[in-house]
C-alpha positions in Angstrom: 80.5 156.8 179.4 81.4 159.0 182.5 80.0 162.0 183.6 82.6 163.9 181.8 82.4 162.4 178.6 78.7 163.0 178.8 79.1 166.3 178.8 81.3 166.8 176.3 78.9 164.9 173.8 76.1 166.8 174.8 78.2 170.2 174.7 79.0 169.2 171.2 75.8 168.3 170.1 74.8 171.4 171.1 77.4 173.2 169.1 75.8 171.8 166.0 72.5 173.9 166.5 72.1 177.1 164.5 71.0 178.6 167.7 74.6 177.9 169.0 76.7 177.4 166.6 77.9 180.9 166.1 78.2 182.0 169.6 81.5 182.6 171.5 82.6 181.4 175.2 81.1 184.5 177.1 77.3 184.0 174.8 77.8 180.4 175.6 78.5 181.1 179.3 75.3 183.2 179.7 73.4 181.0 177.7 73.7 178.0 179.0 74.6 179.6 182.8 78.0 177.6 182.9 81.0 179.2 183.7 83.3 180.4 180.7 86.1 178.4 182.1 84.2 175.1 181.5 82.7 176.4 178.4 86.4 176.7 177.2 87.3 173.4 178.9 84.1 171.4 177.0 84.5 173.4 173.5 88.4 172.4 173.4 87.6 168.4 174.8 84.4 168.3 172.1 87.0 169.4 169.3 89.4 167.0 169.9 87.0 164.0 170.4 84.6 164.6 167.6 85.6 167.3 165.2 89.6 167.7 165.3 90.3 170.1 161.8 92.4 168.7 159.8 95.5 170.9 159.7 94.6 172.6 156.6 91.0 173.4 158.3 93.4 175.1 161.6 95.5 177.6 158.4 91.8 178.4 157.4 90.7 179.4 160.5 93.7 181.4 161.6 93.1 183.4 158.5 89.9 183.9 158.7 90.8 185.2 162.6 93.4 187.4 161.7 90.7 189.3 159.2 87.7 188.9 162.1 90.0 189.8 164.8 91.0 193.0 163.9 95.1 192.7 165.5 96.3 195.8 167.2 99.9 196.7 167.2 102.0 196.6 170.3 105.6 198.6 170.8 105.8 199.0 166.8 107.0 195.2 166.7 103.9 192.7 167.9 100.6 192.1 166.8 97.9 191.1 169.4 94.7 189.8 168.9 91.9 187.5 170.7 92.2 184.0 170.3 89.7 182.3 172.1 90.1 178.7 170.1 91.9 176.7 172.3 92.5 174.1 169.8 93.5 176.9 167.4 96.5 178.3 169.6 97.9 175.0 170.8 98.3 174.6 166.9 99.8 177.7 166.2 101.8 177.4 168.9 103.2 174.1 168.5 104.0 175.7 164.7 106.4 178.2 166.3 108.1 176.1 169.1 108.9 173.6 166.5 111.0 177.1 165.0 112.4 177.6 168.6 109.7 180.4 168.3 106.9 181.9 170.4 104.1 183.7 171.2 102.7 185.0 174.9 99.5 184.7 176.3 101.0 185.2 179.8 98.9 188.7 180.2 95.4 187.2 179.1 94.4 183.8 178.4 92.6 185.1 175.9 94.7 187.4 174.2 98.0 186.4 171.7 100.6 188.4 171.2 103.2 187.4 168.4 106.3 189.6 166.6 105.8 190.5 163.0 108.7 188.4 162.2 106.9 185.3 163.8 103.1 186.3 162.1 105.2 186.4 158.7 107.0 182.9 159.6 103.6 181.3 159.8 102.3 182.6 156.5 105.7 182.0 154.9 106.2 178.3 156.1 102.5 176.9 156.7 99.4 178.9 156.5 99.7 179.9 152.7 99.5 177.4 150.3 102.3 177.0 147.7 100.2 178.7 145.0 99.1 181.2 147.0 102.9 182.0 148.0 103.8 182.0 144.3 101.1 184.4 143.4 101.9 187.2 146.2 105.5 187.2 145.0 105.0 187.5 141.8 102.4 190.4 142.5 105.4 191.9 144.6 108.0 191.4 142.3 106.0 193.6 139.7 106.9 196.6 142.4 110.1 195.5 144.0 111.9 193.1 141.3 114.6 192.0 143.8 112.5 190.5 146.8 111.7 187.6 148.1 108.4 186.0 149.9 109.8 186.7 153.6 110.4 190.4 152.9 107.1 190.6 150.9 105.1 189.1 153.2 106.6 191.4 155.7 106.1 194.3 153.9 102.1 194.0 153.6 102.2 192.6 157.5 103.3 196.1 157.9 101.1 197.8 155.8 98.1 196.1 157.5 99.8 197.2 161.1 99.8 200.5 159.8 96.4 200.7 158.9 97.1 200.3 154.7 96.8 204.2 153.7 94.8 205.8 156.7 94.6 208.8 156.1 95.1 208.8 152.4 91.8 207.9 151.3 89.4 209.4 154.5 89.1 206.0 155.8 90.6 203.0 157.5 91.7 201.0 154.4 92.0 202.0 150.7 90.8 201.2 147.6 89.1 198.5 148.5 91.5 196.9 151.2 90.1 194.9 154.1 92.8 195.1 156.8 94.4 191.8 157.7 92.7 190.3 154.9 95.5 187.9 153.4 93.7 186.4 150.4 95.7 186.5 147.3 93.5 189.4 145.4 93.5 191.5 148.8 97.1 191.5 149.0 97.6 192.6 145.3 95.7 195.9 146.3 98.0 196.1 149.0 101.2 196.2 147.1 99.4 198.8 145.2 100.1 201.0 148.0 103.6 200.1 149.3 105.5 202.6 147.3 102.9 205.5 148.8 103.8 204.3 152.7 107.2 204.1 152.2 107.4 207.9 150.9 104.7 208.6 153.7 107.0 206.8 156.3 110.3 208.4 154.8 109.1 211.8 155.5 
């Protein structure tokens, strides 16, 4: 084992600790007095040589980023967000060049920026699973009878870029909507709304 490899094992081990587990590169970096580069050079090596997700486990995690990341909207047509998971955006990268798609990183390492159109490709062909898909159109299709999943799944992108009712209620969401939440019963309280922001927006 070389001095590299070395590193990486013991970088992963420590990963495993509760004390460790939950912290991100710039904790990490202070923590351990290592510069955040190599922190995000060892966390992306120790993923692929001892825990690489499974596919499914890299949907689950871009989920759960999208609702812990809180995306910001950019020009009215992208959605940018911090992605610090290496592993995480070669994948979802990958997913969109395969599509002759893409997102940019170019201003910040750190940061992704991606259209609407390619956030809703994702969900639509990938992250989703097929009965999870099934269940948001027919949810929509209750409101809007002639759909289908691209232009529902666009619809409630939109309505999480424009903050889902602000304003209505007093608060950021409304009745009971967590913002870039895409679990199936979230999104039925977002289609809830739809008819309201597109009277708001008409205005």
């Amino acid at each position: 084992m070389n001095k590299n490899d070395f590193e990486v094992y013991i970088f992963y081990c420590i990963l495993q600790t509760d004390e460790y587990r939950c912290l991100n590169d710039y904790e990490l970096s202070l923590k351990l007095k290592v510069p955040q580069t190599k922190i995000k050079r060892l966390r992306y090596e120790a993923g692929l040589q001892y825990s690489q997700p499974e596919f499914s486990a890299y949907n689950a995690q871009f989920l759960q980023l999208l609702k812990e990341a809180k995306p910001q909207m950019k020009d009215n047509k992208y959605v940018e967000f911090i992605m610090e998971n290496k592993g995480l955006y070669l994948y979802i990268d990958n997913l969109l060049k395969k599509d002759g798609r893409f997102g940019d990183r170019s201003f910040n390492s750190e940061m992704m920026v991606i259209s609407m159109d390619n956030l809703v490709y994702l969900l639509e062909t990938t992250i989703l699973s097929e009965q999870e898909k099934e269940a948001v159109l027919s949810a929509f299709k209750r409101t809007m009878k002639d759909t289908n999943l691209h232009t529902a799944l666009l619809e409630i992108v939109k309505a999480f870029a424009g903050g889902v009712g602000k304003g209505l209620t007093g608060g950021t969401g409304c009745a009971g909507v967590v913002l870039w939440d895409f679990a199936v019963s979230n999104i039925q309280k977002v289609i809830q709304w739809i008819p309201t922001l597109h009277k708001l927006s008409s205005n």
